[in-house]
Every structure is written in C-alpha cells, then in structure tokens.
GUTI-795201 format. One line per field, with one value per residue: residue number from 1; residue in one letter; chain; x, y, z of N, C-alpha, C in turn. Coordinates in nm, 3 decimals, always signed. Example, Ala and Ser with C-alpha at 12.3 -4.5 7.8 and 13.67 -1.06 7.14 Angstrom:
2
pos c(1; 2)
code c(A; S)
unit c(A; A)
nc1 c(+1.319; +1.285)
nc2 c(-0.569; -0.225)
nc3 c(+0.780; +0.708)
cac1 c(+1.230; +1.367)
cac2 c(-0.450; -0.106)
cac3 c(+0.780; +0.714)
cc1 c(+1.320; +1.290)
cc2 c(-0.330; +0.003)
cc3 c(+0.780; +0.787)
END
This chain:
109
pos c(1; 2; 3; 4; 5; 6; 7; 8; 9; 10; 11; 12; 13; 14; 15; 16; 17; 18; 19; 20; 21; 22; 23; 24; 25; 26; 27; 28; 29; 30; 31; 32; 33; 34; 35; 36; 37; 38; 39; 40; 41; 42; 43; 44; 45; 46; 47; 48; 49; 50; 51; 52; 53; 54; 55; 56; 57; 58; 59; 60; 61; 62; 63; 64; 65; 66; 67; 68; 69; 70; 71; 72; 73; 74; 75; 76; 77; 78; 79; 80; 81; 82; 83; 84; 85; 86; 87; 88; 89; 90; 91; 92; 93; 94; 95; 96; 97; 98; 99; 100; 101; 102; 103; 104; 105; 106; 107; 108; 109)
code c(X; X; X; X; X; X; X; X; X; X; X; X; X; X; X; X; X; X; X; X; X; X; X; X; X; X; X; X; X; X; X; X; X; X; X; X; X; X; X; X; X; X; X; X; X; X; X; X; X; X; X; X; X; X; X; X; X; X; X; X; X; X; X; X; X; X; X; X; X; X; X; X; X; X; X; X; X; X; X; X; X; X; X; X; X; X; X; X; X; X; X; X; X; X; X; X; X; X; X; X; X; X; X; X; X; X; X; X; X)
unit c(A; A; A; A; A; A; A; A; A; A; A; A; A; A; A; A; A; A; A; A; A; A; A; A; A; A; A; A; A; A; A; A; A; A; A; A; A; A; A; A; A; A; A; A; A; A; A; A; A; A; A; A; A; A; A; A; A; A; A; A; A; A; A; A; A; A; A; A; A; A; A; A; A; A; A; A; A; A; A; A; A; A; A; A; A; A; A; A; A; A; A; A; A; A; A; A; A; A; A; A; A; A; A; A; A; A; A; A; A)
nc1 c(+0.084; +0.062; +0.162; +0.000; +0.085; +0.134; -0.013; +0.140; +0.400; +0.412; +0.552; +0.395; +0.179; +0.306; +0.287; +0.003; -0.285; -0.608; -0.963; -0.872; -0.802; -0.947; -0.753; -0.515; -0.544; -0.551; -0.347; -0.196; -0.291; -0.198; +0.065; +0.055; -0.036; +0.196; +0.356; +0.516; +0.528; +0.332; -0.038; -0.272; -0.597; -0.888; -1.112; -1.391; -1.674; -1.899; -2.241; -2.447; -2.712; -3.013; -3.237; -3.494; -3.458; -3.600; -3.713; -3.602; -3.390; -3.210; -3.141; -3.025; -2.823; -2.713; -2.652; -2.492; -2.277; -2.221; -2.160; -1.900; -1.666; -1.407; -1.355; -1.227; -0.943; -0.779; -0.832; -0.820; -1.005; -1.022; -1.183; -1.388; -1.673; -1.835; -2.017; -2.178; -2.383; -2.438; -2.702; -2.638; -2.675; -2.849; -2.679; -2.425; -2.350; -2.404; -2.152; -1.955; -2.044; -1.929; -1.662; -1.569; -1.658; -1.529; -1.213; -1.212; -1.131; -1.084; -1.361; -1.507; -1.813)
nc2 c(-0.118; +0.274; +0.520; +0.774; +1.117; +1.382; +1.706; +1.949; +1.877; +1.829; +1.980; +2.141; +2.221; +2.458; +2.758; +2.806; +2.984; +2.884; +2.879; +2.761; +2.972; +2.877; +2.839; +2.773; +2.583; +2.403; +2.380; +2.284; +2.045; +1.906; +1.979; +1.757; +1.490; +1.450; +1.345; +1.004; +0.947; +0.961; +0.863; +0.668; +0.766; +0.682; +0.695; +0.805; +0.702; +0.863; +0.815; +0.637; +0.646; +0.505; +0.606; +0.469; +0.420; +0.393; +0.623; +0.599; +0.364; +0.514; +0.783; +0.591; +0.546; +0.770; +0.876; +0.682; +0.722; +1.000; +0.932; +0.787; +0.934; +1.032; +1.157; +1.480; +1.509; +1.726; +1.934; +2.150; +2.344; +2.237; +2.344; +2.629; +2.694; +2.861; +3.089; +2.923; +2.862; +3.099; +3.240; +3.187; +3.156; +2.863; +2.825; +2.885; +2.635; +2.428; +2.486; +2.494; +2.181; +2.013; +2.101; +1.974; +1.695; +1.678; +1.697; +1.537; +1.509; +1.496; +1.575; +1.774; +1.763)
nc3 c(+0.000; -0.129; +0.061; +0.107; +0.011; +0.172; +0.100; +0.169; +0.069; -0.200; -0.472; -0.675; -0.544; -0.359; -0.217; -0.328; -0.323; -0.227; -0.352; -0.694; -0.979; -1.301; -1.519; -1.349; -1.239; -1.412; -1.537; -1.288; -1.244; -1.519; -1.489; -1.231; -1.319; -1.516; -1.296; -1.212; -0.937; -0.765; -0.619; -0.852; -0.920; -0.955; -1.242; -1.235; -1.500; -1.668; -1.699; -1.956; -2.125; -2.268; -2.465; -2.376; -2.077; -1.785; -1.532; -1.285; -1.299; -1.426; -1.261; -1.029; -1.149; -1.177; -0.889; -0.837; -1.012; -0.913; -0.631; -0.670; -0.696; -0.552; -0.172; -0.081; +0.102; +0.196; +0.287; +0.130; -0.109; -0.432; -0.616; -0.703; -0.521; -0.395; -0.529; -0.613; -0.415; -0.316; -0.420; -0.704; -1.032; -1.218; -1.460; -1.383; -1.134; -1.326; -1.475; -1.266; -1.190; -1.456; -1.471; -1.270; -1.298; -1.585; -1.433; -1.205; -0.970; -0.633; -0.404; -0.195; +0.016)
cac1 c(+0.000; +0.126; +0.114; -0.057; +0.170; +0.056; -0.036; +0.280; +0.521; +0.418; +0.589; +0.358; +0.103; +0.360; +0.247; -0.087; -0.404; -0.734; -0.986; -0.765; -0.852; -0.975; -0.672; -0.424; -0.607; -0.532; -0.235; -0.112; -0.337; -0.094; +0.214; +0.047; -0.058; +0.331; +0.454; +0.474; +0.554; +0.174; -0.080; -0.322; -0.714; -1.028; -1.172; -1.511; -1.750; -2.060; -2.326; -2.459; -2.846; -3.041; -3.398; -3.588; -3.469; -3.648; -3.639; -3.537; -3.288; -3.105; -3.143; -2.975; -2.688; -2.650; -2.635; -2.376; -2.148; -2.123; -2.069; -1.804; -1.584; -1.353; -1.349; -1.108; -0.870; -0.636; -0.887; -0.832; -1.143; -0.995; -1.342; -1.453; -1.785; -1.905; -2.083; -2.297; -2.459; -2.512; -2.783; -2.596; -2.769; -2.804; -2.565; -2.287; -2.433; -2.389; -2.051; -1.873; -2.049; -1.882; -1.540; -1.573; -1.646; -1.372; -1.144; -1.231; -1.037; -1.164; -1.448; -1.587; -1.917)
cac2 c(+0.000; +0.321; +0.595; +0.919; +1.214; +1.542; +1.851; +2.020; +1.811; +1.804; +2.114; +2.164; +2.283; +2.563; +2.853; +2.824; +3.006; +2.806; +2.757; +2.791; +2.990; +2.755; +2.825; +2.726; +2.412; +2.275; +2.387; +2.206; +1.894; +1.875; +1.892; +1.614; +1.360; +1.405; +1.254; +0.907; +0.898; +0.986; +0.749; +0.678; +0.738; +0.621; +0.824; +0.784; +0.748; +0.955; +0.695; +0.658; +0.563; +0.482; +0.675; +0.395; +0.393; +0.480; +0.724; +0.533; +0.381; +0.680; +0.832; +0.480; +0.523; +0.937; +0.865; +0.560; +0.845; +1.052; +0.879; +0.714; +1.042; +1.039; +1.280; +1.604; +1.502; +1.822; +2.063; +2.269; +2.304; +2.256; +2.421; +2.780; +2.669; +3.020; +3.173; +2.852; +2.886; +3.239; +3.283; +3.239; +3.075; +2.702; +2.820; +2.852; +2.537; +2.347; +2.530; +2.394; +2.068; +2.004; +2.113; +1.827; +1.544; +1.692; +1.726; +1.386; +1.538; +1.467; +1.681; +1.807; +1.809)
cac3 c(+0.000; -0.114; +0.170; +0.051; +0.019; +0.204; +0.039; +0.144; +0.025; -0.335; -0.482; -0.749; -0.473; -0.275; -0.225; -0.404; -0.267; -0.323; -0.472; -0.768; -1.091; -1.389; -1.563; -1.267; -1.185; -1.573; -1.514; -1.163; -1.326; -1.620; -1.378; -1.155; -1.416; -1.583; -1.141; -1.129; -0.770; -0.718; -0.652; -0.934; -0.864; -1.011; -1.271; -1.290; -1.616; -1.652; -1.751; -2.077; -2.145; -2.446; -2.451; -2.327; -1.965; -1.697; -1.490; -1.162; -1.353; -1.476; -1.111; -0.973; -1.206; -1.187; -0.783; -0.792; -1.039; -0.795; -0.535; -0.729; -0.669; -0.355; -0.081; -0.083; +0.261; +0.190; +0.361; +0.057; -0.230; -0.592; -0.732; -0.648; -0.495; -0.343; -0.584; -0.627; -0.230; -0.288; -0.503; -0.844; -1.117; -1.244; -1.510; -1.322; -1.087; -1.401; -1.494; -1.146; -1.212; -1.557; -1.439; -1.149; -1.372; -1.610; -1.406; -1.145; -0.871; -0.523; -0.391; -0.081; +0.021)
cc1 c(+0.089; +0.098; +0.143; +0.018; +0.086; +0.099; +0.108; +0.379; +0.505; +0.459; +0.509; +0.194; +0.149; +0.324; +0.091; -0.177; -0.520; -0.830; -0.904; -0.888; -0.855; -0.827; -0.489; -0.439; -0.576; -0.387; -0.097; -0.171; -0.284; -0.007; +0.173; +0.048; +0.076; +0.399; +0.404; +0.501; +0.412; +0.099; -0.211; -0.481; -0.820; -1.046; -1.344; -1.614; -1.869; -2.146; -2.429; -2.606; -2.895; -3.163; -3.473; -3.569; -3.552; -3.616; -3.573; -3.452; -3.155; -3.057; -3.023; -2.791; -2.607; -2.548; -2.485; -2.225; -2.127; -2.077; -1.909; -1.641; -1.524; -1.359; -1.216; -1.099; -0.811; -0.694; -0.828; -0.885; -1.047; -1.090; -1.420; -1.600; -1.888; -2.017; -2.213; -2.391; -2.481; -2.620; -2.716; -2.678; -2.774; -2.707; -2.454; -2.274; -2.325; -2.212; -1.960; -1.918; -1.933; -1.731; -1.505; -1.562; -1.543; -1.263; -1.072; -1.142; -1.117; -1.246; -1.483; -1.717; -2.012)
cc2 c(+0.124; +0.451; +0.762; +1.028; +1.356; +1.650; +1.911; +1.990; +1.778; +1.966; +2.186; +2.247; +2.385; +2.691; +2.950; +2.848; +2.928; +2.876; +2.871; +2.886; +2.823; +2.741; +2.744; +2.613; +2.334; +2.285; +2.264; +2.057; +1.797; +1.829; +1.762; +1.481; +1.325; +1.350; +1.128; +0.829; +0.900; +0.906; +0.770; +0.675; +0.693; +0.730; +0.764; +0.789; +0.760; +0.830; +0.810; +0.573; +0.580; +0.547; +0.614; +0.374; +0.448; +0.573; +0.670; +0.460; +0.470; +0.774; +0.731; +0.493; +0.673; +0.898; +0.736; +0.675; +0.922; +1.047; +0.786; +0.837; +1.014; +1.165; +1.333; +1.581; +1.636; +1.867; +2.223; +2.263; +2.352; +2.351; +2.521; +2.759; +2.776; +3.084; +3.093; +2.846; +3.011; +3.263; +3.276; +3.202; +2.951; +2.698; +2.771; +2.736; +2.475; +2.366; +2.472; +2.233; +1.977; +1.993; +1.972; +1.703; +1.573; +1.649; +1.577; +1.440; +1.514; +1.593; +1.696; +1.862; +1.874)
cc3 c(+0.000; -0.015; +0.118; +0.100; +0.098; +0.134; +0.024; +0.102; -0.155; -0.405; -0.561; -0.681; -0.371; -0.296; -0.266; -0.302; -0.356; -0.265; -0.584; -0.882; -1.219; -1.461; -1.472; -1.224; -1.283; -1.516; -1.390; -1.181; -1.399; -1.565; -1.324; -1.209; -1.468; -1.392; -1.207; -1.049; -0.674; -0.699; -0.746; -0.875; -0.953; -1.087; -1.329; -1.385; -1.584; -1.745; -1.868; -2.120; -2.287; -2.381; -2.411; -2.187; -1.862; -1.602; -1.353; -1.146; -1.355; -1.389; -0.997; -1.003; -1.212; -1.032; -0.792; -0.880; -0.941; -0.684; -0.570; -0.681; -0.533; -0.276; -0.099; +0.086; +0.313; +0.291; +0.251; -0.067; -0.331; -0.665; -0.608; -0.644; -0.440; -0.384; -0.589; -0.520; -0.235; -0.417; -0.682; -0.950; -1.197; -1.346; -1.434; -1.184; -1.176; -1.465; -1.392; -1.206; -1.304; -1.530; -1.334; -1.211; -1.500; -1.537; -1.302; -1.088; -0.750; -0.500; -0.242; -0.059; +0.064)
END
C-alpha cells in the first residue's frame, strides 16, 4: 500500500491560494498527471443511457457516479464553490459541475 503524500510536500502545490482559478487548476493537473511517484485514482464514467430507460434507472446510475468520486482530505477546495450557495444561477451550478467530472479530482461536500 502506497502511503498518501501530504499537500505540502508536493511542490507543485507551494504557495498556491485556493480555490484555484480555472486556468491554474489545468495547469497544476498537467504537472500532476506528468509525477509518477503519485498514486493513481479512479476516474469515474458519466453513464450513458439509451432513450428507453427509466427514470429510476437513470437516477440509480447518476447517484452511484457521484458517489463514485472520492473525498477532498487536503482541507483545501480545488473548485470555487461560493458563488454557487449564494444565489448564483443554475448556469454557473452546471458550470462547477462540468469542471468536477472533467477534471475527477476529489471533492468536498
């Protein structure tokens, strides 16, 4: 078993204030994916239905995706979640969403 590196010790996270901009998050993503001293995680696929399913179905299999995601240990949010708890609008809702299952980085809930 390999034993999970902390936050501070990966250099590619020094100094960085979070939640990151979109552009700094591809960015320190890129670096991470080129380690491989890292350990590798799950990336979860977004399920894929044909028009005939039902809906309790499709609900069964949304729910098992996202729980499929691991928990964020750091205590520091990858995704600028703020705006979505204050009144913003399901755009930008759906805008965080998107980036999340892009991105398949752990989350906090």
């Amino acid at each position: 078993m390999v034993a999970e590196p902390k936050l501070a010790n990966i250099p590619e996270f020094a100094g960085l204030k979070f939640p990151l901009s979109e552009e700094k998050l591809a960015e320190i993503v890129q670096a991470l994916r080129k380690r491989n001293d890292l350990p590798r995680t799950s990336r979860p696929e977004p399920p894929r239905f044909s028009s005939n399913v039902s809906p309790a179905v499709r609900h069964k299999a949304i729910q098992h995706f996202i729980e499929a995601f691991e928990y964020n240990f750091t205590g520091e949010n990858f995704f600028n979640v703020k705006g979505v708890r204050q009144n913003q609008s399901l755009f930008r809702v759906l805008e965080v969403a998107k980036r999340v299952i892009k991105e398949a980085l752990p989350i906090k809930c």
